[in-house]
Steps between C-alpha positions, in 0.01 A plus 500: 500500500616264200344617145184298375440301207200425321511154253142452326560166397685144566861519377788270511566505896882601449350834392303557842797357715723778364286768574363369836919495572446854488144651511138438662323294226103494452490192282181417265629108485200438286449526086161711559698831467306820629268749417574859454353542838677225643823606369448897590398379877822216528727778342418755845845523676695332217834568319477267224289241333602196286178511227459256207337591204143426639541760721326832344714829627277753317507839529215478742650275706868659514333833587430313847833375612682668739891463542518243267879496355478211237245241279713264463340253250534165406507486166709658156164691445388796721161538298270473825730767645402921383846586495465850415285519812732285727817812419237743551448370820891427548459145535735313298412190280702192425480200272672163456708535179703269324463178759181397303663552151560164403229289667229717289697456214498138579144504586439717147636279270369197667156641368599527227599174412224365728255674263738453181452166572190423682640306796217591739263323268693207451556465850137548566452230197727222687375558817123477428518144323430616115820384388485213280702481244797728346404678170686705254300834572428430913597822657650647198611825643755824370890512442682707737821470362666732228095739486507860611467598833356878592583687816333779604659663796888418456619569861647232734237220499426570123867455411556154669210349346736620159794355653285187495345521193849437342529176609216408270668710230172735489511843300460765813293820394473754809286791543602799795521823540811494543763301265745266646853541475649372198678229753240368583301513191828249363493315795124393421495531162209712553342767228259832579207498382209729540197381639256448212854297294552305823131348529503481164800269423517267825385154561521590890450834659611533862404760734750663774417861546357687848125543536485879450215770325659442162542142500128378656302317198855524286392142373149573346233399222691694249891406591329130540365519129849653426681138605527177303205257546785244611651720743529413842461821775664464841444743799695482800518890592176610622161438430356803424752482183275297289101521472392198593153540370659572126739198526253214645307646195785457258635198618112389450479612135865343411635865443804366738575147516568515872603710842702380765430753842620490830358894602111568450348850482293466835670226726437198604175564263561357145271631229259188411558510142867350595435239698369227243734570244815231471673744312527720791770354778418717824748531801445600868688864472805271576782650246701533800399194727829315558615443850798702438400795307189514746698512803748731324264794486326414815908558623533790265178678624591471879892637405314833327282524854825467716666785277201747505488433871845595604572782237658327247343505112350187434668316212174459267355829509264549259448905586840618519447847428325502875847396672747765239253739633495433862931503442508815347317622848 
């Protein structure tokens, strides 16, 4: 009897064909995702899922799966997946690193500028007939060019929006736990900061760092008050990073001149205090969404399935201390 696969949600269909090549499939070809019921009862009899990041594997839930080898998820993030729980249960957990990299740095800085800028107003201004005559201050918006950009979270994603930042010969300030290696720091140009210097000196502040206990609410009332009131914040890690209530509030009161978001703390919801603000330019969740990179990790995900499946370690494990301990016997 051939393994079985569970997939929760429509992916690109070169994903399913290569593990239907292989394995039984129990395809959810719809964008409605499951329940926590609905993915315990679909997950009876299965080796394997392919989950995206609306999929919640809680402790609850992974308490209740039975001879699962892998959660294989769509996504760079594994924040809707208790890993801890997952190697308790010896079930191993993968991501989709490194594909996505550039396309949400793309998607980042295009926020940026969008908001730096105010394109989505103007565009909205063309389009609804107001347009009547050019003036000197009609859509005055912010210089991107040769201000100072903050990272927080200086990993992968966070360093290629640097790399890009030098083409508008910005001053790159980074924040991590870690410091990069002096390489890199010369490649960039980039200087660390702590946090309190970083939101302190930069025009922009861009987010890149995982959704974990310490960094929930990083972005708050207080490191809000902390920024200039013509800096620009961009968030295109996850939601939960930022409280929304405190920035619709300071983008409201001018303490921030402006937010450009693609992640929101409770998804697809979008606090109300954001939505009639033009300084705010708010994306779909789409840092990634680019035929290629999107089919990429749909590819990616299904090639960490096929390796749990037949023994091998799946290239993008994100508990590895579950397979070194299953080698050492």
């Amino acid at each position: 009897m051939k393994p079985s696969v569970l997939i929760t949600k429509r992916v690109y269909p070169e994903a399913v064909e290569l593990l239907r090549e292989r394995y039984e499939v129990d395809y959810e070809a719809t964008d409605d995702g499951l329940s926590a019921e609905q993915l315990v009862e679909r997950l009876r009899g299965k080796q394997a899922v392919m989950s995206q990041l609306t999929d919640k594997f809680n402790r609850e839930v992974i308490a209740r799966l039975e001879g699962l080898k892998i959660i294989a998820n769509v996504a760079v993030g594994y924040d809707n997946v208790d890993v801890a729980a997952a190697t308790e249960a010896g079930i191993l957990v993968s991501n989709t690193p490194d594909v996505l990299t550039d396309s949400t740095a793309d998607l980042a800085f295009a926020l940026l500028l969008a908001t730096a800028r105010r394109i989505v107003e103007g565009h909205a201004f063309v389009h609804s007939g107001r347009w009547k005559k050019w003036a000197i201050d009609l859509m005055v918006g912010l210089d991107v060019h040769h201000k100072t950009l903050g990272i927080i979270g200086f990993g992968r994603i966070g360093q290629a929006v640097g790399r890009r930042a030098r083409g508008f010969s910005m001053r790159v300030l980074y924040h991590d736990a870690v410091r990069a290696p002096a390489e890199v720091e010369r490649e960039l140009g980039a200087e660390a900061a702590d946090f309190e210097t970083l939101l302190a000196e930069s025009d922009f502040v861009s987010l890149h760092v995982p959704l974990t206990a310490s960094t929930r609410h990083l972005i708050g009332p207080g490191e809000l008050r902390r920024m200039k009131r013509t800096a620009i914040l961009v968030n295109t890690s996850r939601g939960p990073v930022v409280d929304e209530a405190a920035l619709a509030e300071a983008l409201h009161q001018g303490v921030i001149a402006g937010a450009g978001l693609d992640v929101f703390e409770r998804e697809p919801e979008v606090h109300p205090g954001l939505l009639n603000l033009p300084q705010a330019v708010l994306a779909p969740h789409i840092g990634s969404a680019t035929i290629e990179t999107r089919r990429k990790m749909c590819l990616m995900a299904a090639e960490n399935v096929l390796a749990a499946i037949e023994g091998r370690r799946p290239p993008n494990l994100v508990n590895p201390e579950l397979w070194e301990r299953r080698a050492r016997g």
